[in-house]
Every structure is written in C-alpha cells, then in structure tokens.
C-alpha positions in Angstrom: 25.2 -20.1 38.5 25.0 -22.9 35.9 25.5 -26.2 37.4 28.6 -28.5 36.6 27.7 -32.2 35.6 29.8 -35.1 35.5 28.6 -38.6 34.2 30.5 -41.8 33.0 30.1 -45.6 32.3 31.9 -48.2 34.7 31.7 -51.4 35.2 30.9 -53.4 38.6 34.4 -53.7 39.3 35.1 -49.8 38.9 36.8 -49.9 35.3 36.3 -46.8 33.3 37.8 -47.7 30.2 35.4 -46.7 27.2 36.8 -50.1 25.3 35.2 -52.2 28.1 32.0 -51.0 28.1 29.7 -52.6 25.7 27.4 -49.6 23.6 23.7 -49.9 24.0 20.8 -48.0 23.1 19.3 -47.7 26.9 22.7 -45.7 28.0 22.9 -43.7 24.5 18.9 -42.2 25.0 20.1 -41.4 29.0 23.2 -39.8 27.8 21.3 -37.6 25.4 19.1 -36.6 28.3 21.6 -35.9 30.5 23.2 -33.7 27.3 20.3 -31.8 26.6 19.9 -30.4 30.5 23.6 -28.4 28.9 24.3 -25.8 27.3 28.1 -26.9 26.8 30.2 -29.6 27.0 33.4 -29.2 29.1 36.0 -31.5 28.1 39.5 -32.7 28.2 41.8 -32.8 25.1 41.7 -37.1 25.0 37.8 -37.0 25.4 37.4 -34.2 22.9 39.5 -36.3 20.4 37.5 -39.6 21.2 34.5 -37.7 20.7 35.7 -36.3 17.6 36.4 -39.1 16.0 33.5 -41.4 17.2 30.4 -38.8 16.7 31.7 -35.8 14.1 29.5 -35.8 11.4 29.6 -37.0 8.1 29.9 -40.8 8.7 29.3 -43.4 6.3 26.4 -44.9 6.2 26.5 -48.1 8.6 29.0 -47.1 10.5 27.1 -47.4 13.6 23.9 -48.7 14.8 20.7 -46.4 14.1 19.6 -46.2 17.1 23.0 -43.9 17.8 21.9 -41.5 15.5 20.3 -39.0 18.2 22.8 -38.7 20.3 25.8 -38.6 17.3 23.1 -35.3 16.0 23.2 -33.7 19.3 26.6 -34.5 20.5 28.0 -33.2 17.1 26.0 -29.8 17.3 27.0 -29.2 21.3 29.1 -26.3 22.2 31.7 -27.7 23.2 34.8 -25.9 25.8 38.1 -28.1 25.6 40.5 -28.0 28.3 44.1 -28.2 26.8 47.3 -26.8 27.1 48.8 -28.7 24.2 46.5 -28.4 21.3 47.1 -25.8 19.3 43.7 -25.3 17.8 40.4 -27.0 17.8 37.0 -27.0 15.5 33.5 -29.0 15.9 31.8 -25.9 17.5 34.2 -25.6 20.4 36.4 -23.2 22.2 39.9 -23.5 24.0 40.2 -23.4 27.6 43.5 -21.8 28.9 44.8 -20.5 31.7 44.4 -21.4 35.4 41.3 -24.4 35.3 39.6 -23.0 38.3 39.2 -19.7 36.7 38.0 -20.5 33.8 35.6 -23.2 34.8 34.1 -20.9 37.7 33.8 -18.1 34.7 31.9 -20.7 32.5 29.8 -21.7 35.6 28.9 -18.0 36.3 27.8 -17.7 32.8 23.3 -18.3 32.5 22.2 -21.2 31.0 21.1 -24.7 31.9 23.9 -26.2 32.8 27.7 -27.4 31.9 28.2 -31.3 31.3 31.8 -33.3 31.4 33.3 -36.4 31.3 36.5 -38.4 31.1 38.6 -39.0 33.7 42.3 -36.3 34.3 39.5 -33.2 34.2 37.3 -34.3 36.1 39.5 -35.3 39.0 41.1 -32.0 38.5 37.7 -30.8 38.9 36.9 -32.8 42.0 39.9 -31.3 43.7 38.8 -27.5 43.2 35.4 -29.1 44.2 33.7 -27.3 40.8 31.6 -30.3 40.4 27.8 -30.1 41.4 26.2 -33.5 40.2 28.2 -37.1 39.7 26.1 -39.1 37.8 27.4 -42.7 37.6 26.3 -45.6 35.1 26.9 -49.0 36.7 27.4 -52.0 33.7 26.7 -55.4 34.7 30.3 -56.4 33.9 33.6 -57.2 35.3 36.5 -55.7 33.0 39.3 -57.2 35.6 41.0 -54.0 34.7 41.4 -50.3 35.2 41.4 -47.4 35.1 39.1 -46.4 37.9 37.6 -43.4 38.4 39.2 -40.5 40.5 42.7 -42.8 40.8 45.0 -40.1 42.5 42.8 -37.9 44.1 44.1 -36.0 47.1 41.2 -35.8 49.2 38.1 -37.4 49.9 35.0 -35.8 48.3 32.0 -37.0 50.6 28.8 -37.3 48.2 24.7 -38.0 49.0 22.7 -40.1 46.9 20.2 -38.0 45.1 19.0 -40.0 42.2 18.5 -44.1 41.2 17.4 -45.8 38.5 17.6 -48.6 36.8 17.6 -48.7 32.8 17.3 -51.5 30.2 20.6 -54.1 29.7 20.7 -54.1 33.6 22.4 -50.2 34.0 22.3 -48.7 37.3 22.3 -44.8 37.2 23.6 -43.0 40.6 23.2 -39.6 40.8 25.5 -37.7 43.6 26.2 -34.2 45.0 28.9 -33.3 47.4 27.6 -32.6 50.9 29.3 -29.2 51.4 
C-alpha cells in the first residue's frame, strides 16, 4: 500500500495561512523532494485552485523568481486527484474524487506506486479523522503571523504522533516529520 503524505508551512505561532508565509528557495527545493517521493497529488478543491493559478504553466516571464522554476515544472506535470463535490470538472492532469472520501482515498492508497502527497487544511483534517494519513511532515517559519488558521482546528479526536524526522534547512525552517503511533 502506497503511503499517504501530508506536509505544510506554519509559522511559530501555528498560522497556516499561505499569505503569511514568506516564499524561499530552501522550502521550494524540500517541497520538490517531498513531491517527487509521489506518484499523485491528493488535493482539496481551494488547494487545487491555489495551485492552479500559482504554478499552471505558461507564465510570463518574470512572474516569479527562477529559482521556483523546478518545482512550478514538476508540480505542473503531477497527477493530480481533487477532492470536490462542487466542481464540476477539472484539467491540469488531474482526476475528480467523488463519493464517500474514505473509499476512495483507501482505493488510491491500495493502488502501487511510491506514494500519495496532500496538503491544505479541510482534507487533511478530514483525513486525520479516518486516520488515512501515514507521514505529517511540518515546516516551522521563523515568524509570528498573530493570526490563524491553525492546523487541524476542529478535529474530533486526538491523533497521537512520534517524531521520526528533523532537520533544519536554510532561512531558519524547521522540518518535523511525524507518523501516528497506531
């Protein structure tokens, strides 16, 4: 069975906001390491559109730094499995997940391959509460936002983790790598 990974960027104080992370080259080459152990993407329907519009290729030139161009290449050309019950359609070399989330995620798990990767925050903690998540992979910014959201606000049950992985990375990133003690 192909291994579910989740990773974001917070800051100290626990915000998960996107906005309030500042974009630097040491998190961009880890998240394009952390891509490449996948053979999908499993995504919401807000993260699929943020990713859409911040890494779909064409985009001008200058648009964004350089040194984001490996990560734009292999995030754009990921298979990508979006969980939505409201979009009609979607494109960008990805599928529609319908139906009961369980279900289908534990039918994309059983599939071979490397290894599925997610992010965001609603699928996740949906995720998290049918415990479907093998790895938690957290990148600590050296910042206070003052602001949420936070990560897992709402879930139902506690979701006990070990400390597998740390490192530190360039700007001051702490990288925490969890799996659930079952």
């Amino acid at each position: 069975m192909r291994p579910l990974r989740y990773a974001i960027n917070v800051t100290l104080d626990g915000c998960c906001d996107h906005r309030a992370i500042i974009p630097n080259e040491a998190s961009h080459r880890h998240a394009l390491e952390g891509i490449a152990q996948a053979d999908a993407l499993l995504l919401g329907r807000v993260t699929y559109e943020l990713m859409e519009a911040g890494w779909r290729h064409p985009v001008p030139p200058g648009a964004r730094p350089a040194w984001t161009e490996p990560f734009a290449r292999t995030i754009d050309a990921a298979k990508k499995y979006v969980v939505s019950s409201t979009l009609a359609q979607v494109d960008w070399n990805a599928e529609l997940v319908r139906g009961d989330l369980g279900t289908a995620v534990r039918r994309l798990k059983a599939m071979p391959g490397k290894g599925l990767a997610t992010g965001g925050l609603s699928l996740p903690r949906a995720l998290a509460e049918l415990d479907l998540i093998d790895e938690y992979e957290i990148l600590v910014h050296p910042r206070l936002a003052g602001h949420g959201p936070t990560l897992f606000a709402g879930l139902s049950r506690v979701v006990d983790l070990k400390l597998v992985h740390r490192q530190e990375l360039d700007a001051g990133i702490v990288v925490m790598r969890y799996v659930p003690k079952r």
